[in-house]
C-alpha positions in Angstrom: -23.2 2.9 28.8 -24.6 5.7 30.2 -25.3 9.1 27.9 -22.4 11.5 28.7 -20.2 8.4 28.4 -21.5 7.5 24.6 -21.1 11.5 23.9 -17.8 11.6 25.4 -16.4 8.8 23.6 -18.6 10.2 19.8 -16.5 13.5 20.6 -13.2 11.7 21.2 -13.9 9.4 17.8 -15.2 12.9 15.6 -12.4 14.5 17.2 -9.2 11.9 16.3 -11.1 11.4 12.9 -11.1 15.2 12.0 -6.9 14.8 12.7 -6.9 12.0 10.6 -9.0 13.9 7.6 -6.4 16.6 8.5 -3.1 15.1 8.4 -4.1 13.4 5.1 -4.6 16.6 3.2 -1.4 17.4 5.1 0.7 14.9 3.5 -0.3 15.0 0.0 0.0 19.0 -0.3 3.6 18.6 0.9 4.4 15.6 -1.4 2.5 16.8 -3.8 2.4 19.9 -4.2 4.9 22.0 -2.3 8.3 19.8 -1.9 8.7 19.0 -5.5 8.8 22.8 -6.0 10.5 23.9 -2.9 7.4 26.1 -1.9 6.6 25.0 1.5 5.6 28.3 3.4 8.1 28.3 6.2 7.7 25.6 9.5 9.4 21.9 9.8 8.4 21.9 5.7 10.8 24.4 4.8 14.0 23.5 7.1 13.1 19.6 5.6 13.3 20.8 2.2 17.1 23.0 2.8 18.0 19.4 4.6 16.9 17.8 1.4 18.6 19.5 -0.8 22.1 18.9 0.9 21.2 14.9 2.0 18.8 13.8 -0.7 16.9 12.1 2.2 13.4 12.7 1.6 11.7 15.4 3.7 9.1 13.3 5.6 12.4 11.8 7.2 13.4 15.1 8.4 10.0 16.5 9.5 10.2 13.1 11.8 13.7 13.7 13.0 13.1 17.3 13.6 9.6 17.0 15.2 10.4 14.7 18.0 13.0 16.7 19.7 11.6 20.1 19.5 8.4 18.3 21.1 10.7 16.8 23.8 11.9 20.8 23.8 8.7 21.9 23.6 7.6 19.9 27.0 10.4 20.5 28.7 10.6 24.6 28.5 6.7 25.0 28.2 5.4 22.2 29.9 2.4 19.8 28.9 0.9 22.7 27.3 2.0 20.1 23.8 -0.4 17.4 25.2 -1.0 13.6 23.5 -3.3 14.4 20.9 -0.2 17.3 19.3 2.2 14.6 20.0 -0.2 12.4 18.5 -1.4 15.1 15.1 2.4 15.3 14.7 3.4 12.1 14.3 0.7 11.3 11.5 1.1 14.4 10.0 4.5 13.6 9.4 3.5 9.6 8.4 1.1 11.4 6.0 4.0 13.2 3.9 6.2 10.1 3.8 2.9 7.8 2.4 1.8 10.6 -0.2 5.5 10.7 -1.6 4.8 10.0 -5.4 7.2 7.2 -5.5 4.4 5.5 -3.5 2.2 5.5 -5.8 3.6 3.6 -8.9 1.0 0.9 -9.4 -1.5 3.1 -11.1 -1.9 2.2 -13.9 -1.8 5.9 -15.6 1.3 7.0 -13.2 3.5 7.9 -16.0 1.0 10.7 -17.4 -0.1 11.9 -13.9 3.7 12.1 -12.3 6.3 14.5 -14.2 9.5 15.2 -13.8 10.8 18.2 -12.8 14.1 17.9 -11.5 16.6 20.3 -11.5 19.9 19.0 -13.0 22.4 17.9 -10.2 19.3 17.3 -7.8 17.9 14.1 -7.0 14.9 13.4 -9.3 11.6 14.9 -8.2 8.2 14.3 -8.9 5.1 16.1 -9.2 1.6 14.7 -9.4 -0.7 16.7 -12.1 1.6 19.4 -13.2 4.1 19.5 -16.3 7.3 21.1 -15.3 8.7 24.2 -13.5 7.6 26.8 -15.1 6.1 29.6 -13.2 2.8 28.6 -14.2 3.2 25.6 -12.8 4.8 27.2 -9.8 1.6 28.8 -9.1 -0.9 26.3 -9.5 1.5 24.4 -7.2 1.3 26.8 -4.8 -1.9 27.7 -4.6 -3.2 23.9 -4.6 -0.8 22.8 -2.0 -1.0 26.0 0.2 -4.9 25.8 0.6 -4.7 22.0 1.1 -2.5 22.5 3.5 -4.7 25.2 5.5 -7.5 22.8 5.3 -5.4 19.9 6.8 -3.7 21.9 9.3 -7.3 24.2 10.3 -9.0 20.4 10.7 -6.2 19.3 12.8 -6.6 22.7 15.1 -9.8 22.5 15.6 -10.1 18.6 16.7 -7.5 19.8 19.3 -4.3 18.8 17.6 -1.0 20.6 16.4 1.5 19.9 14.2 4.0 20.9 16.7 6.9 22.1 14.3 7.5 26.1 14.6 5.0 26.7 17.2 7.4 25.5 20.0 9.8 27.9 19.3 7.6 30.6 18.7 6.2 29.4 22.3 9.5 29.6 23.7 10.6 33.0 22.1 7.2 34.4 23.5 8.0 32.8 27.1 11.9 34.5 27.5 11.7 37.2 25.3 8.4 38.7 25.7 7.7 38.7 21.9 4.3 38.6 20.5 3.1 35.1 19.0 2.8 37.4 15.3 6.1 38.4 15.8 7.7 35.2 17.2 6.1 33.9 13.5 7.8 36.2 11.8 10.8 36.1 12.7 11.0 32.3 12.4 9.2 31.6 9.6 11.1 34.6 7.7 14.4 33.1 8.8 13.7 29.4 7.4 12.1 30.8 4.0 15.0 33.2 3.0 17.3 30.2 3.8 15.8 28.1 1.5 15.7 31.1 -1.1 19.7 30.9 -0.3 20.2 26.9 -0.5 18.4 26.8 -3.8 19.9 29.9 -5.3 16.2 30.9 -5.8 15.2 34.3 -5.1 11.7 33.8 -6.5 11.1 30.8 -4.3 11.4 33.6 -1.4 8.2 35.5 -3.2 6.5 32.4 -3.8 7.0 31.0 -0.1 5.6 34.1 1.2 2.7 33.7 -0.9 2.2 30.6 0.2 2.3 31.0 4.2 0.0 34.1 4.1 -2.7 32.1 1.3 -2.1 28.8 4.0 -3.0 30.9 7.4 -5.9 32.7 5.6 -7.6 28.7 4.8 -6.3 27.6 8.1 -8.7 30.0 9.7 -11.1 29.6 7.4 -11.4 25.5 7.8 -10.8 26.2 11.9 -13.3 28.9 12.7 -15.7 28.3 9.3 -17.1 31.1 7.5 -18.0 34.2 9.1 -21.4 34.0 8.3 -22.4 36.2 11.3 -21.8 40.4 11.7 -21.2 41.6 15.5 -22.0 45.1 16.0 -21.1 47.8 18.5 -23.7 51.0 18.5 -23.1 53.7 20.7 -26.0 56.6 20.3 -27.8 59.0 22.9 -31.3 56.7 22.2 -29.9 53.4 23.2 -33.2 52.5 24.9 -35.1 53.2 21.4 -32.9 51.5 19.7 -32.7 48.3 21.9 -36.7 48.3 21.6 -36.4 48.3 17.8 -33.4 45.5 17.2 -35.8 43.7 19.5 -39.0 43.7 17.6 -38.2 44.1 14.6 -35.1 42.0 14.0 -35.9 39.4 16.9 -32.2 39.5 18.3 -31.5 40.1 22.1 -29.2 43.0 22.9 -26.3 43.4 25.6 -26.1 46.7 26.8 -22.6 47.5 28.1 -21.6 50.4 30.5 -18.9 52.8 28.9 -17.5 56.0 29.6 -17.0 58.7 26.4 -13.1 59.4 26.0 -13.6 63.2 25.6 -16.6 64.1 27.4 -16.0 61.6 30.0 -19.8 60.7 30.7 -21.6 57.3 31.2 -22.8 55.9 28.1 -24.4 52.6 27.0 -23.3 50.6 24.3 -25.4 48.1 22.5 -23.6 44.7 21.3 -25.9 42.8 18.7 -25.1 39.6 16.3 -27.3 39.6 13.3 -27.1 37.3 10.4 -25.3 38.8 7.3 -29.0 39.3 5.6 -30.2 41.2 8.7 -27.0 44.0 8.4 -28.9 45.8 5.8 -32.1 46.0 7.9 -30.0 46.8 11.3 -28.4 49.8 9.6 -31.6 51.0 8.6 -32.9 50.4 11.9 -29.9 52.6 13.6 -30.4 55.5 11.0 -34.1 56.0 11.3 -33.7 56.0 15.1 -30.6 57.9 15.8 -28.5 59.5 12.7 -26.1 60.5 14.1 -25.1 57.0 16.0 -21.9 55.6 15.8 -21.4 51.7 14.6 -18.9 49.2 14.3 -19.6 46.0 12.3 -17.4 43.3 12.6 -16.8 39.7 11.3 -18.0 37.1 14.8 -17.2 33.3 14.0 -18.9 30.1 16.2 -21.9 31.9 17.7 -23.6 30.0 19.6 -27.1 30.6 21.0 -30.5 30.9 20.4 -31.2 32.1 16.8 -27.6 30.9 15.8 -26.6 27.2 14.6 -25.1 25.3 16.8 -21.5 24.9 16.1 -18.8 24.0 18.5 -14.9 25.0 18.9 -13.8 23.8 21.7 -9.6 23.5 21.7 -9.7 20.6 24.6 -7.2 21.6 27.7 -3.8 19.9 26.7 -2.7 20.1 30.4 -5.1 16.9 30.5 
């Protein structure tokens, strides 16, 4: 087996794992932590748990029988843009929050003092690992457990090359015939399955705390996809750019881009300097940029997966789903 075959096949293994790891964390923030208390932030969650409430069929049963046709939909309107390995992140995703339901999980021997009760009365009983009732303590912890669970799972799943499918194919599809931008397509349909749910379980709070939840779970979902921004990006614009390129260069050892730019008002040529520096090294750039022109203008910025010399090597490469 020659070399690019054994690295090909490592990627493929690391890659299948990570959705694995993923859909795992998936599951047990939605059993665990989100349906008992109604909090799922939006997506196939929410729209299982309004389904739930009026069936009493658990919601990893819905999340299946929802998923599969807006894939089929998905396909259809948008292409094979939803390749195997979303079809495939779907479909355990869901698995995941039918396994992690707490019901599952009666032969330990100290379920009774990890699982509470905390139904509502007239609602089929629900159960809640680690947390003692619905009060909005509770509610919280709830929500912030299973919400940045959840953005791990669902950043892991991203960045093997997965998706959970769920509200991205209509967003997709809203994007494709109405011209709306993928923020706004998200807004409008996750904002339209989290007020229903506030209106199926006569619940206004559960509207605050869903909101909560989907802006906490796409903060950790970038976070776990893209990692820490541990690298600063910086634009410097100044009338000494060739001083200033000679000085990033020796004394912070970082190569320079110099871009070609015209000013707005005066409408001359300009250069512009583009620089990555370590977070330790923004200190000594400012510095650098002060003593050599003070009256430069900078913009630092947040750069994520820099890859390079001088830079770890770190890798996000979303695979083409057309394959």
């Amino acid at each position: 087996m020659g070399r690019s075959v054994r690295h090909s096949v490592g990627r493929e293994m690391r890659s299948y794992a990570g959705m694995l790891l993923g859909s795992v964390l998936y599951g047990a923030a939605n059993s665990w932590f989100l349906f008992p208390f109604q909090v799922a932030p939006g997506g196939i969650g929410g729209l299982s748990q309004i389904l739930y409430r009026y069936t009493s069929m658990p919601e990893g049963f819905w999340m299946l029988c929802l998923n599969v046709p807006l894939f089929i939909l998905g396909w259809v309107a948008l292409g094979r843009q939803f390749g195997l390995k979303s079809f495939i992140a779907t479909m355990i995703s869901t698995g995941m929050c039918w396994v992690f339901m707490p019901s599952h999980f009666t032969f330990l021997p100290d379920y009774a003092d990890l699982v509470h009760n905390i139904a509502s009365p007239g609602e089929p009983p629900r159960l809640a690992f680690f947390l003692s009732g619905s009060n909005p303590v509770d509610v919280l912890l709830a929500s912030i457990a299973g919400s940045t669970m959840l953005g791990i799972g669902l950043g892991l799943i991203f960045k093997s090359g997965g998706s959970t499918g769920g509200t991205d194919i209509p967003v997709a599809i809203l994007r494709k015939y109405t011209g709306l931008s993928i923020s706004s397509g998200y807004w409008i349909v996750e904002s339209l399955i989290i007020l229903s749910a506030g209106f199926a379980f006569s619940n206004a709070p559960l509207v605050i705390w869903a909101y909560m939840n989907l802006f906490l779970c796409s903060r950790v979902t970038d976070l776990a996809a893209e990692g820490m921004p541990y690298v600063k990006a910086a634009f410097i614009m100044s009338s000494r750019s060739d001083a200033l390129r000679d000085a990033i260069l020796d004394e912070l050892d970082r190569g320079v881009t110099l871009l070609k730019a015209e000013g707005g008002f005066s409408r001359k040529p300009k250069e512009v300097i583009y620089v990555c520096v370590h977070r330790r090294q923004v200190r000594e750039l400012e510095e650098i940029v002060r003593s050599v022109d003070p009256h430069a203008f900078m913009v630092l910025h947040d750069a994520h997966d820099v890859m390079g010399y001088g830079f770890r090597r770190r890798t996000l490469a979303f695979e083409d789903q057309h394959d």
